[in-house]
Each structure stands twice: as structure tokens, then as C-alpha cells.
C-alpha positions, 0 to 999 in steps of 0.5 A: 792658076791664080794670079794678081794681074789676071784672074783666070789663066788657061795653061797647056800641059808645058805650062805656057799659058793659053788664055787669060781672064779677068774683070775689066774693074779689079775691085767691083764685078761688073760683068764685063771681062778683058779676055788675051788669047796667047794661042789661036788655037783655043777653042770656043769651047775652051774659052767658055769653059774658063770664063765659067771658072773665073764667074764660079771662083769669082763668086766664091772668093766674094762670098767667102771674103763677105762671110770672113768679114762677118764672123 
């Protein structure tokens, strides 16, 4: 899920949100990421997992920003 506030959110199947990632800096990637895990059930697994989402889509909507740009 996408949002403005939080770059990457982990829903269950009722759609409550789990975990919430996003760059501490909104305007430059600088590697360091504000995590709010909603439910103590999360597993670590869960949490690594989504944090590769968001570094993976954060680098595709860098690349396609910088390629719109270009052409």
C-alpha cells in the first residue's frame, strides 16, 4: 500500500495495518528508515521482508522518476 505519509505498509487480510516503512529523509534516500509496528505479532521475518519492498520500490520510483525526466 502506498501512501504519502508512510512509504510501505504491511496489512493483514481485514486490512488493519501492521507495519509501517518509510525514509526518515521524504526527499533523499539516505538508507536510514523509520519502522511503527501497529502489532506485536509481526514477525522478523515479516519486518525484513517489507523493508525489501519499500528499498526495491523505492528504487524503481527513483529510476522511473529520473528516466520520465529525461525523455
Amino acid at each position: 500500500m502506498f501512501s504519502l505519509k508512510w512509504g510501505t505498509q504491511l496489512v493483514d487480510e481485514e486490512n488493519n495495518t501492521l507495519l509501517k516503512i518509510r525514509n526518515e529523509n521524504q526527499l533523499v534516500n539516505k538508507g536510514t528508515y523509520i519502522f511503527k509496528i501497529e502489532d506485536k505479532s509481526v514477525s522478523d521475518f515479516e519486518i525484513l521482508l517489507s523493508l525489501f519492498g519499500h528499498i526495491y520500490g523505492s528504487n524503481l520510483k527513483t529510476k522511473a522518476t529520473i528516466a520520465g525526466t529525461i525523455s
